[in-house]
C-alpha positions in Angstrom: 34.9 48.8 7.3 34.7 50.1 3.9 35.4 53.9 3.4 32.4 55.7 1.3 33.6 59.4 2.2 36.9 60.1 3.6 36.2 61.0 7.8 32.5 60.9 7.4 31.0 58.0 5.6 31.8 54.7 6.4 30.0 51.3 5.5 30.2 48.4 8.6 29.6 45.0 8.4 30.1 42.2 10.8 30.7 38.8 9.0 30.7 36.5 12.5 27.4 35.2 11.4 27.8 35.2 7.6 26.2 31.9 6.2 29.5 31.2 4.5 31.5 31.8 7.6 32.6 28.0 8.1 33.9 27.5 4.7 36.1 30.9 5.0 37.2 29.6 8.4 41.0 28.9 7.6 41.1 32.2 5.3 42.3 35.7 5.1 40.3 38.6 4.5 41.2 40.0 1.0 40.1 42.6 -1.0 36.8 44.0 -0.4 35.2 45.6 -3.7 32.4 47.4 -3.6 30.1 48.0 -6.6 26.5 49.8 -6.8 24.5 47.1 -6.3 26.8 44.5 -4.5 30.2 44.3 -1.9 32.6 41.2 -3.2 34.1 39.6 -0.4 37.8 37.8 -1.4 39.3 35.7 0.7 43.0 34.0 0.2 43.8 31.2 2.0 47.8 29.7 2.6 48.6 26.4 0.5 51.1 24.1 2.1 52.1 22.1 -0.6 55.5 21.9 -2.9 56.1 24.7 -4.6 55.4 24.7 -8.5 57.8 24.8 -11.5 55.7 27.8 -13.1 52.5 30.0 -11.5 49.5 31.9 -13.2 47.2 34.1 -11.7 43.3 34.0 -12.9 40.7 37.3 -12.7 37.6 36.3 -13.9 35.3 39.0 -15.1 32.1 39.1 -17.0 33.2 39.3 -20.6 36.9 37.5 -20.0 39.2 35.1 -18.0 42.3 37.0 -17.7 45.9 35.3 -16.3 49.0 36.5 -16.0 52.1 33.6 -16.0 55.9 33.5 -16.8 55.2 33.8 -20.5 53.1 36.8 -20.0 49.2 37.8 -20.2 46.9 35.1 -21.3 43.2 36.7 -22.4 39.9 33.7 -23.0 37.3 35.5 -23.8 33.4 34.9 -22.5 31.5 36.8 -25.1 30.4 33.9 -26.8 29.4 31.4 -23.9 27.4 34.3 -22.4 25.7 34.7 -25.7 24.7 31.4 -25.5 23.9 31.8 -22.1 21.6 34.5 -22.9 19.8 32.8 -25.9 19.3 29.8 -24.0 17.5 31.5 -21.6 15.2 33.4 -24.0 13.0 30.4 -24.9 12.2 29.6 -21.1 11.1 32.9 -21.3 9.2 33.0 -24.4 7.3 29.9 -22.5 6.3 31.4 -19.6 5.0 34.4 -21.4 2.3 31.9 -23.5 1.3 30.3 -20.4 
């Protein structure tokens, strides 16, 4: 349950028939983030395996990857390969619009 208005709006959803359901199986709910146009469901699951020397944590948005490890904040920007993206795109449409 996702609150929209404190004690009167709430948002509901039932995820025991979600098409992903199976592959989330062994998971935890995470954070749920709701945007205008879309909910994002996270999920964390437990790793049983040696612990590692050093640890980074990713968050992947639309312009950047950002991480965060021992030596501090690491930035890779995704300006450019969605620029590309973008203008690779643009002939495909170009095409259609001839046709």
């Amino acid at each position: 349950m996702i609150t929209i208005e404190p004690r009167q709006l709430y948002l509901e959803f039932d995820l025991s028939k979600a098409w992903f359901k199976k592959r989330v199986d062994d998971c935890d709910l995470g954070e749920l983030i709701l945007k205008e146009d879309e909910l994002i469901i996270t999920f964390r699951k437990q790793v049983n395996e040696p612990k590692p020397e050093r640890k980074i944590a990713w968050d992947l948005n639309l312009l950047s990857m950002d991480g965060f490890c021992d030596r501090g904040w690491i930035r890779v920007g995704l300006e450019t390969a969605l620029h590309l993206t973008h203008n690779l795109r643009e002939p495909e449409k170009e095409d259609s619009e001839l046709a």
